[in-house]
LUMVOBA-435007 format. One line per field, with one value per residue (C-alpha): y, x, z. Coordinates in steps of 0.25 Angstrom, whole numbers, plus 5000, padded with zeros to 4 digits. Each point is the difference from the previous one (the first is absolute). Example, Ala and Ser with C-alpha at 12.3 -4.5 7.8 and 13.67 -1.06 7.14 Angstrom:
BEGIN
py = 4982|5014 .
px = 5049|5006 .
pz = 5031|4998 .
//
This chain:
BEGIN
py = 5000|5011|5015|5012|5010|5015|5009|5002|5013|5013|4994|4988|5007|5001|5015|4995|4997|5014|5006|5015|5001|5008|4989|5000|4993|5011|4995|5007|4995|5007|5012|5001|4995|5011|5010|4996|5000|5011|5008|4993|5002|5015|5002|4992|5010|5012|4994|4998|5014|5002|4992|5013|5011|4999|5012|4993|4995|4988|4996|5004|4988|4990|4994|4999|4992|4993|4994|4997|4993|4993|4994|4998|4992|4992|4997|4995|4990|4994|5000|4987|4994|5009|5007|4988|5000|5014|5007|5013|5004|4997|5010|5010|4998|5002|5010|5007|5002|4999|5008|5010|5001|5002|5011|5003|5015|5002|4997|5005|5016|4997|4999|5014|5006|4996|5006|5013|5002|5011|4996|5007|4993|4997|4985|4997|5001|4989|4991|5002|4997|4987|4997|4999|4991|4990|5000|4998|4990|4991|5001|4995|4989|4996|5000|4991|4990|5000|4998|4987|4995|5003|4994|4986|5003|5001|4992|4989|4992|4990|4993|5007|5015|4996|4994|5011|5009|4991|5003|5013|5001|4992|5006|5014|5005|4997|5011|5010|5005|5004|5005|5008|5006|5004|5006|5007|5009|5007|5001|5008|5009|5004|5003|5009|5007|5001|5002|5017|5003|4999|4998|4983|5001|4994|4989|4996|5003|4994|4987|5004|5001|4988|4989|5008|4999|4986|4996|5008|4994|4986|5004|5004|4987|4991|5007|5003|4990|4991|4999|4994|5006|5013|5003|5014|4999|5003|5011|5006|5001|5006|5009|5007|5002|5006|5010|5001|5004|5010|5005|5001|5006|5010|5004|5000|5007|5012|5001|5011|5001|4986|5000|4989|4990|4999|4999|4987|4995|5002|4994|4988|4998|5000|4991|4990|5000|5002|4993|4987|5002|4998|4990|4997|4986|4993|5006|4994|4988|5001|5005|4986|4991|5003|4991|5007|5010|5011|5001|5003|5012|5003|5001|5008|5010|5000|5003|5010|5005|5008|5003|5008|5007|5006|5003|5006|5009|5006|5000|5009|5010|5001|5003|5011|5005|5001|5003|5016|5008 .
px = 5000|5007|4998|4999|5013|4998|5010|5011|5005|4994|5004|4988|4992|4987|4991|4988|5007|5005|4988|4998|4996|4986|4990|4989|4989|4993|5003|4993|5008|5013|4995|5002|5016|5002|4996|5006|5015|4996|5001|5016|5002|4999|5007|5012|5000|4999|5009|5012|4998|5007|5012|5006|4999|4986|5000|5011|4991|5009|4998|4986|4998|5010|4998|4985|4999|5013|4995|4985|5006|5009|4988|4991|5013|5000|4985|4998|5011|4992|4986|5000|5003|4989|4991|4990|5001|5001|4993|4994|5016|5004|4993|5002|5015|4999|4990|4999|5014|5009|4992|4997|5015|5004|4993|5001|4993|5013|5009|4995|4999|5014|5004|4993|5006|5014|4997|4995|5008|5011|5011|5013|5001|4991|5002|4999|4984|5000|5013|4993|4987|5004|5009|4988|4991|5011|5006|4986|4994|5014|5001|4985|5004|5013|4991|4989|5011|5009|4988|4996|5013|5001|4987|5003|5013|4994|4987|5004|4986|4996|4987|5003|4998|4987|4997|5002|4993|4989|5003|4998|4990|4988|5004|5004|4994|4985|4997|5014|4998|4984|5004|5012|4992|4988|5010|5008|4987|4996|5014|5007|4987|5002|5014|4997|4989|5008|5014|5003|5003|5016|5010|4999|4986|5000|5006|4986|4992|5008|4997|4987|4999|5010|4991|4990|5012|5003|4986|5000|5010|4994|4988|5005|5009|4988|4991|5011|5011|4994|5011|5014|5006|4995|4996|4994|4993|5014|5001|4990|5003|5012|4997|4987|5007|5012|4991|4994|5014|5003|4985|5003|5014|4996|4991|5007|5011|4994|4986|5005|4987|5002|4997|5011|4989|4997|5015|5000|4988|5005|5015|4993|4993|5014|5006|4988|4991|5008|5012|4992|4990|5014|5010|5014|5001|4988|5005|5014|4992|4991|5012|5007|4990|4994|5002|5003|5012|4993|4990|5008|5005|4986|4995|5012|5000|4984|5000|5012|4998|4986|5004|5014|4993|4992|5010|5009|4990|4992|5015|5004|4989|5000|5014|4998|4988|5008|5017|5000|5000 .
pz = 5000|4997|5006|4994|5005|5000|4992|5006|4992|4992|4987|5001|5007|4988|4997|5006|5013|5001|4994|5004|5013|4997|5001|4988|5011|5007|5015|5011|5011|4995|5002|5014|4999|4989|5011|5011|4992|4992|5014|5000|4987|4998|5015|4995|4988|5006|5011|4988|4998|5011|4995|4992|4993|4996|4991|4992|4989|5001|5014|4998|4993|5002|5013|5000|4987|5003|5014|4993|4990|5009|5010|4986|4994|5012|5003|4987|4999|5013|4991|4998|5014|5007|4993|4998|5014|5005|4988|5008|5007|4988|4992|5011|4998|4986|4995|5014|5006|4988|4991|5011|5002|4985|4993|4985|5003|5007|4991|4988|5008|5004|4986|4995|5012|4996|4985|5007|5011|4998|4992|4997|4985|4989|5000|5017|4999|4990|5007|5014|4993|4994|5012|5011|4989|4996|5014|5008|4990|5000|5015|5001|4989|5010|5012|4995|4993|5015|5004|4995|5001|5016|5001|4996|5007|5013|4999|4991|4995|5009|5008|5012|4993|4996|5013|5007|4993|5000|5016|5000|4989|5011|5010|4998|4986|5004|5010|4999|4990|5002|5015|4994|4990|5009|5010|4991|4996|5012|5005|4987|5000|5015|4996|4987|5010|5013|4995|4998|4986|4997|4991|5000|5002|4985|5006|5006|4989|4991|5007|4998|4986|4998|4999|4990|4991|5001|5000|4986|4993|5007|4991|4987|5000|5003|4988|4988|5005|4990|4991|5005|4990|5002|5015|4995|5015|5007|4989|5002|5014|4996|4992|5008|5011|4995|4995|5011|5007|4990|5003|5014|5000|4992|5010|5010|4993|4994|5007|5012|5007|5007|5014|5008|5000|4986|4998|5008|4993|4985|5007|5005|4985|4995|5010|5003|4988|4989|5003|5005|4987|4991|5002|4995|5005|4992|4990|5001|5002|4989|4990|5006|4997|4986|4990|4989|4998|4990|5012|5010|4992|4996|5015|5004|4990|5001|5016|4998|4989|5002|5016|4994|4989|5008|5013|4990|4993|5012|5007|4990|4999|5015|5002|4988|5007|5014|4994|5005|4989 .
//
């Protein structure tokens, strides 16, 4: 009788066992994990913030994508040992944490400020410009591939994985998520009510506004994620709320008649919805895991191409509009 082995490296292992992580079922009890680490998710980013200089375009998106790529890299290089088991923590993982913590939104304003920023010569704003896209989407690309690799390093397949998922799955799964969930409610709105008006009072709201984001993207993966090859679901996430970032940017930059909280509000948007509504790491992912090579370049140029156009154009005209003259 013979016994069927798991893969042992990346090389075998096939497309659909490392499918892209947006599930094409509709299941209602995800939504609670998605919550619940959309809430980490967006305070690890905002936490890497910290890391350095965070008004380097650069840094700005470097170590958000890099360690949401990382944990997405690592998650699903276990797909197969627990998600049969432990289906609701692992979408959490996924589409909640990782996608809270990476944020396309981000990137893609990081990029036009290092066009527009001030520049001493007339070929830095392209250099820096190219600089932040090649370099953020490589470093994401490194940090899904190590990974993988660090994954089956460190929890090589075997019974006893599964087993312990299985574990924790019966006993844990069934009611955490549900209690954290209904805690979690009443608790952040007592904070946003209680809590005076500051400068990291976006930090709350942002939790706030983070699962909103996630639960978005949840949604348009579930409706238009219909194609593999295409996942025009995670692109349209992409793209709506990088506009939505600009939207809200430009409004908090050149709208003067802002009282503090408002400010907060609009920062929160930023922080929480739009950069859990856009995700880096499924797209690595979903870049990874189509089959066809002219595809891959389709959907890259297709998510970029229409966020850049118009970042570059309205850039533009508002720093025309606001040079001294």
């Amino acid at each position: 009788m013979t016994t069927e082995r798991m893969p042992q490296t990346l090389e075998i292992i096939t497309d659909q066992q490392t499918e892209a992580v947006v599930e094409q079922t509709h299941r209602l009890s995800s939504i609670m994990p998605i919550v619940i680490m959309s809430y980490i998710g967006v305070l690890i980013r905002l936490g890497l913030a910290f890391l350095g200089n965070n008004q380097t375009p650069l840094n700005a998106a470097f170590w958000p994508n890099f360690v949401g790529c990382f944990i997405m890299g690592f998650i699903v290089e276990q797909k197969l040992h627990i998600k049969h088991h432990f289906a609701q923590l692992y979408m959490g993982l996924t589409t909640g944490l990782c996608g809270s913590i990476t944020t396309f939104s981000g990137l893609m304003y990081n990029s036009c400020v290092a066009l527009f920023g001030p520049q001493s010569h007339y070929t830095y704003p392209i250099s820096n410009y190219l600089s932040v896209i090649i370099s953020a989407f490589s470093a994401s690309y490194i940090g899904f591939i190590i990974g993988r690799h660090l994954s089956l390093f460190i929890l090589p397949p075997s019974s006893l994985t599964t087993k312990r998922a299985q574990y924790l799955n019966n006993s844990i799964c069934i009611w955490i998520f549900p209690i954290l969930t209904l805690l979690s409610i009443p608790l952040l709105i007592l904070l946003a009510v209680l809590l005076p008006t500051g400068h990291y009072t976006y930090l709350i709201y942002s939790v706030i506004f983070a699962p909103f984001g996630s639960l978005t993207r949840y949604g348009l993966s579930i409706i238009f994620n219909f194609n593999t090859n295409f996942p025009l679901g995670t692109l349209l996430a992409n793209i709506i709320g990088s506009y939505i970032y600009f939207g809200m940017v430009t409004i908090n930059e050149y709208v003067h008649a802002l009282s503090p909280l408002v400010e907060q509000i609009i920062m929160s948007i930023i922080q929480g919805y739009c950069g859990c509504l856009t995700t880096v790491s499924t797209f690595i992912l979903e870049v990874d895991t189509i089959k066809k090579r002219k595809y891959i370049y389709l959907y890259f140029i297709m998510t970029l191409l229409p966020i850049q156009i118009v970042y570059i154009i309205l850039g533009d005209i508002f720093s025309l509009l606001c040079s001294p003259s």
